[in-house]
C-alpha positions in Angstrom: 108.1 -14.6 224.9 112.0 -15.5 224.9 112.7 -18.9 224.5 116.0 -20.5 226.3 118.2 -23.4 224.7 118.1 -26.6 226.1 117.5 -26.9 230.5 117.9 -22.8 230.5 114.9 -20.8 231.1 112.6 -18.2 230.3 114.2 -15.1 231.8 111.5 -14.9 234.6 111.3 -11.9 236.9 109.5 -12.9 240.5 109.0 -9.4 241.7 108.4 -8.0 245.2 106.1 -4.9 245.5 106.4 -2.9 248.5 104.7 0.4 249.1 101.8 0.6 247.0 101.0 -2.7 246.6 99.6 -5.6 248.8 100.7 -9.0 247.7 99.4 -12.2 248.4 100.9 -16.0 247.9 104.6 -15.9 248.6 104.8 -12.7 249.7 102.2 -11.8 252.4 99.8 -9.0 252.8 101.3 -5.7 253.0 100.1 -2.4 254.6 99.9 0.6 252.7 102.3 3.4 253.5 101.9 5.8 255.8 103.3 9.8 254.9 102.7 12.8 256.8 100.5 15.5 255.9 99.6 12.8 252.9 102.8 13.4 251.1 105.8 11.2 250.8 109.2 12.3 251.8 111.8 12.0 249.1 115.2 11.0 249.7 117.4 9.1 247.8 120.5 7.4 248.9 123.7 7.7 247.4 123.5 5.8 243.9 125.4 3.0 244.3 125.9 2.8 247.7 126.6 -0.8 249.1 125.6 -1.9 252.5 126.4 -4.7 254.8 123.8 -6.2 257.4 124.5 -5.8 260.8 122.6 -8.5 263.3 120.5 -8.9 260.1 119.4 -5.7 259.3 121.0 -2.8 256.8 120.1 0.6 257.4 119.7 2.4 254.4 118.8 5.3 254.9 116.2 7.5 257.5 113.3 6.5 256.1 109.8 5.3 257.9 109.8 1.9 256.1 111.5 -1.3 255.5 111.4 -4.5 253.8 112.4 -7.9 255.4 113.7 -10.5 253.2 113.5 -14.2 254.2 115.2 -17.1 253.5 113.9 -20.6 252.5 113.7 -23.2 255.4 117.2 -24.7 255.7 118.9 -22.2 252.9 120.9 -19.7 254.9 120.9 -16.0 253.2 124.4 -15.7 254.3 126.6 -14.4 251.4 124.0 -13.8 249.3 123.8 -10.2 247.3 120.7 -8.0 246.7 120.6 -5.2 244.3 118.2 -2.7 245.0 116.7 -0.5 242.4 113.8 2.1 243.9 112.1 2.7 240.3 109.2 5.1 241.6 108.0 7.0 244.2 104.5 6.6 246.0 102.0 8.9 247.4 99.2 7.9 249.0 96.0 9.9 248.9 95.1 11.4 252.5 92.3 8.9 252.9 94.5 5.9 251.2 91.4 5.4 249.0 94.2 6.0 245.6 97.9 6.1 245.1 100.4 7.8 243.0 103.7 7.2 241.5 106.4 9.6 239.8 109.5 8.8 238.3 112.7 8.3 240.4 115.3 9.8 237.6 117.8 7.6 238.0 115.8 4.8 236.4 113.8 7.4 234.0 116.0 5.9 231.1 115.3 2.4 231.0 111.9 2.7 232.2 111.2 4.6 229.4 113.3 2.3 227.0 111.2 -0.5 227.7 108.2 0.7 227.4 109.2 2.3 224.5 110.1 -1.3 223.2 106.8 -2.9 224.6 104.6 -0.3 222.6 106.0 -0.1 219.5 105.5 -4.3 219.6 102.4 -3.5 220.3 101.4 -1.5 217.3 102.3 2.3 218.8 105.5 3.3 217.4 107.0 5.7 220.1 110.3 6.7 220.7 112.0 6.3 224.2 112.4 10.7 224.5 108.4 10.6 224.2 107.2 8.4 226.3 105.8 9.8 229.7 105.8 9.3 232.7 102.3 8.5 233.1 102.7 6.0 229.4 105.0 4.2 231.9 102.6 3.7 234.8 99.4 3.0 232.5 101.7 0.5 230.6 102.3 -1.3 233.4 99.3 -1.4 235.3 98.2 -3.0 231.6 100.1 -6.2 233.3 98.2 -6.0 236.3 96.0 -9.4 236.0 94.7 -8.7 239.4 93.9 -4.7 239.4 92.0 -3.1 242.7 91.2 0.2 243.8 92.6 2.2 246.8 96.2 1.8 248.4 95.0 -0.1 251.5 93.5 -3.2 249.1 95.2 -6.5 249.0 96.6 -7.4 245.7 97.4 -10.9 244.4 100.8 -11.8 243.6 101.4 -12.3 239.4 102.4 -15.3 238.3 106.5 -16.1 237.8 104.6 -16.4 233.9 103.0 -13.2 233.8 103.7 -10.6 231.5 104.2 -8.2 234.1 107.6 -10.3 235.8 108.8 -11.0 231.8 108.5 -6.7 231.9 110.5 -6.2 235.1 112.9 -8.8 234.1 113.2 -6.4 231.0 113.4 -3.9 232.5 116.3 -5.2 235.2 118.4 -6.1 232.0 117.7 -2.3 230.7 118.6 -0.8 233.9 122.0 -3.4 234.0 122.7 -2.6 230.4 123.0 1.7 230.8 125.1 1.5 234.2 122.1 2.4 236.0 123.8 1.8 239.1 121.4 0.1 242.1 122.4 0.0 245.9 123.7 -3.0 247.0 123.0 -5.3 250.1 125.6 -7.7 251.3 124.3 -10.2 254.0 127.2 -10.4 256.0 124.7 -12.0 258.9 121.0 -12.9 259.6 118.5 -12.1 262.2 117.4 -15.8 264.3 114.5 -16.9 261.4 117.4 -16.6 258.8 116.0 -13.0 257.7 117.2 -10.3 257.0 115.8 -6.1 256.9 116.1 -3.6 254.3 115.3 -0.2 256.9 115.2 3.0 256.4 113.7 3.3 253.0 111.8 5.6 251.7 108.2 4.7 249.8 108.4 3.8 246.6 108.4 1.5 244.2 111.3 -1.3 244.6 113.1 -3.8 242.2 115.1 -6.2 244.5 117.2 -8.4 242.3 119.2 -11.5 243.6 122.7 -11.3 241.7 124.9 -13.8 243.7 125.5 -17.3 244.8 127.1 -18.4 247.6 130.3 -20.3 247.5 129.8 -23.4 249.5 126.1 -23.6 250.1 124.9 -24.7 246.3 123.1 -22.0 246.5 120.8 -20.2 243.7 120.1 -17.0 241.8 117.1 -15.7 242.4 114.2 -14.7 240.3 114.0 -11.0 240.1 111.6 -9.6 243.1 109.4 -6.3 242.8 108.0 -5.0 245.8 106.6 -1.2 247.0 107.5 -0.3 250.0 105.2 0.5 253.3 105.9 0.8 257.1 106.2 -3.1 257.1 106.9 -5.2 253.8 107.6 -8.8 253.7 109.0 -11.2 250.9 110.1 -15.1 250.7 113.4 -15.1 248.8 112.3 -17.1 245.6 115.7 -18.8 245.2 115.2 -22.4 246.0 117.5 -25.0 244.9 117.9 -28.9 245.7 119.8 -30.4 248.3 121.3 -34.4 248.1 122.4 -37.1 250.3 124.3 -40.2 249.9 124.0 -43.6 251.7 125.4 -47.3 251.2 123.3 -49.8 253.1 125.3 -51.9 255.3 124.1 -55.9 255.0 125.1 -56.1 258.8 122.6 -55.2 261.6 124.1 -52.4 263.9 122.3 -50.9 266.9 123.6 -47.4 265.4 122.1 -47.6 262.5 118.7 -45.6 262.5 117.6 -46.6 259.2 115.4 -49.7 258.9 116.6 -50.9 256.1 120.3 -50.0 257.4 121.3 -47.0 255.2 123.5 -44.9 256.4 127.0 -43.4 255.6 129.7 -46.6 256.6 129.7 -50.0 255.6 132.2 -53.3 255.2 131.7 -56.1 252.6 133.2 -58.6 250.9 135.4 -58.4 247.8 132.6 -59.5 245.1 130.0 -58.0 246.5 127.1 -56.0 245.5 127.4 -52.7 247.3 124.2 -50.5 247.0 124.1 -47.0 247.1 120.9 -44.4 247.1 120.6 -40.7 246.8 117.7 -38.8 248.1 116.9 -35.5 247.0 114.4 -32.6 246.0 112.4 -30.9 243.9 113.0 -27.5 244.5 110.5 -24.4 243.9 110.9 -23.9 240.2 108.0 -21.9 239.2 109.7 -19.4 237.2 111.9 -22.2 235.5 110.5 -23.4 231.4 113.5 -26.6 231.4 114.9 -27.8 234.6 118.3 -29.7 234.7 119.2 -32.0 237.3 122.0 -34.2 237.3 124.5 -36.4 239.6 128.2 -36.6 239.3 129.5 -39.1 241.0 133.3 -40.0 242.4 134.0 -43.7 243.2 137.1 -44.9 244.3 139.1 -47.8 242.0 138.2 -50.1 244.2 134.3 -49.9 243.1 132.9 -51.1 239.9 129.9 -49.1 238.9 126.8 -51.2 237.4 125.0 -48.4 235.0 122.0 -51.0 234.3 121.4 -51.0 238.2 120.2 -47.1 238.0 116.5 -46.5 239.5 115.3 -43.1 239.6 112.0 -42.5 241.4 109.5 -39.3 242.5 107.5 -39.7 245.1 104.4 -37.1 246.1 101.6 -36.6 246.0 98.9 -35.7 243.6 94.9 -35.2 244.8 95.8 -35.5 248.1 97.5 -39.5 247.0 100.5 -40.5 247.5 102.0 -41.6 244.3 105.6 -42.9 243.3 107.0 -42.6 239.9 110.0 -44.5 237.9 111.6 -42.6 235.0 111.8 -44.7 232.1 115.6 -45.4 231.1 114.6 -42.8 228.0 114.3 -40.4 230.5 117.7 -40.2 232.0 121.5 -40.6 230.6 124.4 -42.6 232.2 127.3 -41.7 230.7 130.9 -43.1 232.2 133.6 -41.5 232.6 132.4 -37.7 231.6 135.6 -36.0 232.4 136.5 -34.0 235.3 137.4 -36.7 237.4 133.9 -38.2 237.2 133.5 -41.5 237.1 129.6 -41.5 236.1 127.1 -39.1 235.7 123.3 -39.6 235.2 121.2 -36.6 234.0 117.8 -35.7 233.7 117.3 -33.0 230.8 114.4 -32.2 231.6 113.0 -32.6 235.5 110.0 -30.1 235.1 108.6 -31.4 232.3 108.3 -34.7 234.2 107.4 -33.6 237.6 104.8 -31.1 235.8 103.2 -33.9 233.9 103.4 -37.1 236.6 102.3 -34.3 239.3 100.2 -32.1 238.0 99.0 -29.3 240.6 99.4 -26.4 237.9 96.9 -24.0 238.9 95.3 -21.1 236.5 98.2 -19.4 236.9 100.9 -21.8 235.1 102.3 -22.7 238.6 102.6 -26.0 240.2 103.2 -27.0 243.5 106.5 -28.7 243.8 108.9 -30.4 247.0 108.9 -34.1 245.5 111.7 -36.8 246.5 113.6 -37.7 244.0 115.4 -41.1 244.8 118.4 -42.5 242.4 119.7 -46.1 243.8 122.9 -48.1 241.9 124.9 -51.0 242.8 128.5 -51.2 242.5 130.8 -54.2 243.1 133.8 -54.3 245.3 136.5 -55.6 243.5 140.2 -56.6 243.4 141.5 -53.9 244.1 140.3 -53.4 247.5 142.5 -56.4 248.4 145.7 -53.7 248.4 143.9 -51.4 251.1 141.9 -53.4 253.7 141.1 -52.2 256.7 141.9 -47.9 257.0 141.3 -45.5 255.0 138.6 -47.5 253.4 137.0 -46.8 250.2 135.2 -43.3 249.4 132.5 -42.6 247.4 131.2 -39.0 246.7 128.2 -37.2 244.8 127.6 -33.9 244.3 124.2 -32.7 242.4 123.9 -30.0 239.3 121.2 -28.5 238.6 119.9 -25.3 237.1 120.2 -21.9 239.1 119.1 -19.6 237.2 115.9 -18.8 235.8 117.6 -15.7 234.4 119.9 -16.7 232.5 119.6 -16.2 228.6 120.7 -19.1 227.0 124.0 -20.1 228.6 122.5 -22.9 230.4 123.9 -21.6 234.2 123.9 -24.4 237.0 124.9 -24.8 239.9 126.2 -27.5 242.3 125.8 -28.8 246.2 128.7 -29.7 247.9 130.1 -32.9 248.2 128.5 -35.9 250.0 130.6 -38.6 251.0 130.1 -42.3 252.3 132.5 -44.5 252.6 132.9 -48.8 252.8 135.6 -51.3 254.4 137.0 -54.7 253.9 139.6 -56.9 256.0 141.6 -60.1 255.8 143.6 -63.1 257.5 146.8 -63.9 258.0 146.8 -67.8 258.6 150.1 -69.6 259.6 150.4 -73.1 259.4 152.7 -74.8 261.7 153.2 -77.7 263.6 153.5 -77.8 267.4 157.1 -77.3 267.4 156.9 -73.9 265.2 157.9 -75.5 262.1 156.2 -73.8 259.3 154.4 -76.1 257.0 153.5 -76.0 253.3 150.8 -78.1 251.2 148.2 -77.9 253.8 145.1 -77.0 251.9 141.7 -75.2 253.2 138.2 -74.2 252.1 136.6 -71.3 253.6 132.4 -71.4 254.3 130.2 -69.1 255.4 127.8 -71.9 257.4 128.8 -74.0 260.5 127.6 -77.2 258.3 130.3 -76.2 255.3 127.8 -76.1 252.6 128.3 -72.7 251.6 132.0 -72.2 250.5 133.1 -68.7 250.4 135.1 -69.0 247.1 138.5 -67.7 246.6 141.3 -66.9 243.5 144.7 -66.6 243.7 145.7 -63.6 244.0 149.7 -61.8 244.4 150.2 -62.5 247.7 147.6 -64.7 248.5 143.8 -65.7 247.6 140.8 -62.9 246.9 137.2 -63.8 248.1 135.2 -64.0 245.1 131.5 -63.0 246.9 128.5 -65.2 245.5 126.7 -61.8 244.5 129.6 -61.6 241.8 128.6 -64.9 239.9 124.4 -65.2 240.3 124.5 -65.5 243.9 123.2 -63.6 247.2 125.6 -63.2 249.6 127.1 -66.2 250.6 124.7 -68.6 249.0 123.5 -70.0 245.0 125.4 -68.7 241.6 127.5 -71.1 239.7 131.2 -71.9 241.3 133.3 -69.6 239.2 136.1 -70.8 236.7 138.9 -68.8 238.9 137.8 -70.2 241.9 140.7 -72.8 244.3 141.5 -74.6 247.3 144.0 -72.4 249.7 147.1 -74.1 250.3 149.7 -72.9 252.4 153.8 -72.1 250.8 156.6 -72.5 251.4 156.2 -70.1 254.3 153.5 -71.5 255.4 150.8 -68.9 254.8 148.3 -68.2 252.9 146.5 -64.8 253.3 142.8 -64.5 252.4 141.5 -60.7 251.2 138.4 -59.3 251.2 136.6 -60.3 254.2 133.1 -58.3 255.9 132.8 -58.1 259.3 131.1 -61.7 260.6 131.6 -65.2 261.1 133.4 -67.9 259.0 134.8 -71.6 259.1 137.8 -72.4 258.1 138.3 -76.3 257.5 141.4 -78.0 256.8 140.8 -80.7 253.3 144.1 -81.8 253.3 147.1 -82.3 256.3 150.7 -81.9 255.4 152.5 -85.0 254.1 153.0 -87.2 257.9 150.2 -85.1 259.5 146.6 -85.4 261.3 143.9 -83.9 259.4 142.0 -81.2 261.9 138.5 -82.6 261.8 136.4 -79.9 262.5 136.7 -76.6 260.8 138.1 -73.2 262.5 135.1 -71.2 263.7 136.9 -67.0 263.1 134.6 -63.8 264.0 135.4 -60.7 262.9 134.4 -57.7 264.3 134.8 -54.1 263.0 133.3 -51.2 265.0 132.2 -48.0 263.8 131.5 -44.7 265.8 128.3 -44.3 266.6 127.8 -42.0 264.3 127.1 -43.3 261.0 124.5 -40.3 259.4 127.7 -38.0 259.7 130.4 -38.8 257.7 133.4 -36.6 256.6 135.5 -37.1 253.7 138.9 -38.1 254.7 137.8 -39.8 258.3 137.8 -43.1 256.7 142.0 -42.5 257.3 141.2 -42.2 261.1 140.3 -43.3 264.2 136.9 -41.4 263.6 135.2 -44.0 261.7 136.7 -47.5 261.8 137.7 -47.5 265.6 138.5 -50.9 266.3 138.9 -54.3 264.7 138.9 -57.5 266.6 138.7 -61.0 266.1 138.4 -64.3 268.0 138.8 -68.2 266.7 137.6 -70.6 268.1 139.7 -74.2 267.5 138.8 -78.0 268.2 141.7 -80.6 268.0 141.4 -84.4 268.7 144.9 -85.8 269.9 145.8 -89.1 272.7 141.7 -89.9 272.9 141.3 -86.3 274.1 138.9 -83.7 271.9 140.1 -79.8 273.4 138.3 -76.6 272.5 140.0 -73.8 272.5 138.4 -70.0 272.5 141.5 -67.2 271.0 142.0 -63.5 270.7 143.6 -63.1 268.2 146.1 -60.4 267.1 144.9 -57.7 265.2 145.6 -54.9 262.9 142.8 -52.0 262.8 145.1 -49.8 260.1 145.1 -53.0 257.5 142.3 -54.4 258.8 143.9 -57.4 259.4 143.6 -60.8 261.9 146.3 -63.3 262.7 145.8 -66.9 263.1 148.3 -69.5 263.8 146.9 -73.1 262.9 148.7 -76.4 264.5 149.0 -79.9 263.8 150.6 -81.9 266.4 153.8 -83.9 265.5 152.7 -87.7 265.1 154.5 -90.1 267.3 155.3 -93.7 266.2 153.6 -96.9 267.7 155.5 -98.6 269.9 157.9 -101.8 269.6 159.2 -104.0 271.6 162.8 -105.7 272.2 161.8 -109.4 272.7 162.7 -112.6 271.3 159.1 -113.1 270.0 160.3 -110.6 267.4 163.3 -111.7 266.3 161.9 -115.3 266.0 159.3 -114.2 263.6 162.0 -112.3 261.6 164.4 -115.7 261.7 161.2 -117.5 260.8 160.5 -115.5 258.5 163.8 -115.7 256.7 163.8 -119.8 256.7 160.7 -119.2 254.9 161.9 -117.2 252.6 165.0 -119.5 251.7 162.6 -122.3 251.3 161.0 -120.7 248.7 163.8 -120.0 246.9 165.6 -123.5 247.1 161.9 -124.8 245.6 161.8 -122.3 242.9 165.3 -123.2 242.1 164.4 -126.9 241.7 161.4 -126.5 239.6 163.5 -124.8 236.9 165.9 -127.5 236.9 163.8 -130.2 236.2 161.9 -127.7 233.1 
């Protein structure tokens, strides 16, 4: 058997038999042909000759029979390309009870090339020019590992393992290798199950090979197929291949969120915070495969820190009927930052099949398991200071796209292929506080704390930062959220300059308090803190975004925010509810915050006064004259 380097695989031939042959599993039972007068009409198409589907269905020729091709649930056949080699013919005996085949002398040559090879392994040395025709057919029906009697019988389908698919893989290479030219099916379209028909053949012997992917749909080669061809045929593509999706689980409840545990494809958080990711994908059909390779590339925008030691990969299936979950070890899988190609991380599995085929183990006598697993990855990555340059629009991106091995053909040269792109995307805002005094002077040295509690026990630390102070979430330094973790080095009271501001960055979507520690030089302390609500909405959406939306109106549709402010001035406490002015595109809020001009207590104009004054200097000179006196007499 030929071995493959690395995740690249035995060249495996899955072959589809239509004709003469009645295969079971994957490709259903198939009736025997049906010829005139007992004899089967010859006619060959063109060599070479391409054809296009039209509604799903290319006609190749006038023949009685046909061969329908379908596609894997949710794996369109569009763009795909078949070759079709017809390596024998087949006769049927009048009462079906046998069956014959004779050379189709196109593929005479590397028919008899392989065999040629296959026996002289064996211990016959032959050349190609003598082997016959019948050589060929005993030497394959040597493969058979399910042999029956009569053209009407039902025949198991071999193994992706079996001799017999290594022989027609072989044998496709052979037939590639001399020019042997096959006709050629382009699926320009499908029929409404997502198959497609091969009509108008003739009986015979087929070899339907699988030779393209399709741009844009991660599609994958497909194992060679074999099939002979009667009045009705049917196959199952054997090209499967894994699909992926991304989601970052928003901390806030949302009514649009489907999710229980509130994944989905949007989300807002502080700068500091932990922001979790998951991907969720398959394990595809790879029967056929001896290494599989499945790996995530991953895009994150500046503005995310990737944690590698957050990475969790689990299966989950099932295995004697049980439902069972399994978590690679970390020797299992390798993170490696900043591969190239404009990824920022990558984490691959060498190896999936090994692991599924021994944590999962269905394989039957015929070396094939049953596969369709989940495969979940989860990671956390911090928002950090750099988010504080873009709040609000377009918000931050982050995208995955999955390799994995597509090719169970491929001869050492390790072919993969990729999905497309999955995107989800994250926000953050801020607030533009104004300190003045009732008069619209601007006021500096006024100094604030921001909490995340109505009872201002959990502060929602800040640092200085260029133009203002970056929230420094507790999940950044041992906390959760808003609460424990140990008060970080870079962490300050807000005070407002010169212009009387001072901007905070890096704020979710929720309520805070805003308390005033310390009043301008001359001014009244506000007593109770600020109470400020923000409130970003999302479309409704939020399973369904696109890459690039986060710019629009699509995604982030509004952003609004309300204070509410108590003041204490002349005996009189006032509440105050306030819109306030808002900035969807920056994500911003505007707040103006006022202390009232103290007035001075009153005085009078009476004599009482000035008494006490004159008083008070005839005291003052009578101290002096007795100081005076007591020197003297020292």
């Amino acid at each position: 058997m030929k071995k493959m380097t690395r995740f690249n695989n035995k060249k495996k031939a899955a072959i589809m038999l239509t004709g003469t042959l009645a295969l079971t599993g994957a490709i259903s039972a198939i009736p025997m042909p049906m010829f005139q007068n007992g004899m089967a009409a010859v006619v060959y198409a063109a060599e070479g000759t391409e054809y296009s589907t039209v509604k799903g269905i290319a006609t190749m020729g006038t023949g009685q029979a046909h061969i329908d091709i379908a596609g894997n649930e949710g794996q369109t056949l569009v763009g795909k390309k078949f070759n079709v080699y017809k390596l024998f013919d087949a006769e049927n005996s009048k009462g079906g009870e046998s069956i014959n085949y004779t050379f189709n002398p196109t593929y005479e040559q590397a028919l008899k090339n392989v065999v040629a090879k296959a026996l002289t392994k064996a211990g016959t040395t032959v050349s190609a020019a003598d082997v016959t025709e019948y050589q060929v057919i005993d030497y394959i029906q040597s493969l058979n590992n399910y042999p029956v009697e009569g053209a009407t019988a039902d025949q198991t389908l071999e193994s992706r393992y079996s001799d017999f698919r290594y022989f027609i893989e072989a044998l496709r290479d052979e037939m590639v290798k001399l020019n042997e030219a096959p006709d050629v099916v382009n699926v320009k379209n499908v029929r409404s199950d997502n198959s497609i028909r091969l009509d108008g053949l003739q009986y015979g012997y087929y070899v339907i090979d699988e030779v393209s992917n399709v741009d844009g749909t991660h599609s994958a080669s497909s194992l060679c197929m074999v099939n002979t061809a009667n009045p009705a045929a049917q196959v199952v593509i054997k090209s499967d291949y894994p699909s992926i999706t991304k989601k970052i689980q928003e901390d806030d409840a949302d009514a649009n969120i489907k999710d229980a545990d509130r994944w989905n494809d949007i989300g807002d958080y502080e700068i500091g915070q932990t922001v979790p990711y998951k991907y969720t994908s398959n394990v595809p059909d790879i029967n056929g495969y001896d290494t599989y390779y499945y790996a995530w590339h991953d895009v994150m925008d500046d503005a995310l820190t990737f944690n590698a030691k957050s990475v969790k990969i689990e299966i989950s299936g099932t295995v004697d009927g049980k439902d069972k979950t399994y978590t690679l070890n970390n020797s299992e899988f390798v993170v490696t930052e900043n591969p190239g190609n404009g990824d920022t991380f990558m984490i691959a599995i060498a190896d999936l099949k090994a692991i599924v085929d021994r944590e999962f183990d269905a394989v039957d006598n015929r070396k094939e398991n049953t596969y369709g697993q989940t495969v979940t990855l989860t990671y956390n990555a911090t928002l950090n200071d750099k988010a504080a340059e873009n709040t609000g629009r377009p918000g931050f991106e982050n995208d995955v796209r999955l390799e994995f091995s597509n090719d169970a053909d491929s001869e050492g040269e390790g072919k993969t292929g990729y999905t497309p792109w999955d995107t989800v995307v994250c926000f953050t805002y801020r607030l533009n506080p104004i300190k003045t005094n009732d008069h619209d002077k601007v006021l500096d040295g006024a100094k604030f704390r921001l909490y995340s509690d109505a009872d201002c026990k959990n502060e929602v630390y800040v640092k200085e930062g260029q133009d203002g102070y970056i929230v420094i979430n507790r999940d950044s330094i041992g906390g959760t959220d808003h609460t424990g973790g140990t008060k970080p080095d870079t962490a300050v009271e807000m005070v407002s300059n010169a212009n009387g501001t001072f901007n905070i960055y890096g704020l979710d979507s929720g309520t805070y308090y805003l308390k005033e520690t310390d009043a301008p030089d001359g001014y009244r302390l506000l007593t109770d803190p600020i109470k400020l609500e923000l409130k970003a909405t999302f479309t409704t959406e939020r399973d369904s975004y696109v890459k690039g939306d986060g710019a629009t109106d699509k995604t982030l549709t509004a952003f609004d925010a309300k204070a509410n402010i108590k003041t204490f001035y002349n005996g009189i406490s006032k509440s105050e509810d306030k819109t306030l002015e808002t900035s969807v595109e920056d994500g911003s809020a505007n707040i103006t915050i006022v202390n009232q001009v103290g007035k001075k207590l009153p005085i009078t104009g009476t004599s009482t006064v000035v008494i006490m004054l004159g008083a008070g200097v005839v005291l003052m000179s009578v101290a002096i004259a007795k100081g005076r006196k007591k020197d003297e007499e020292i």
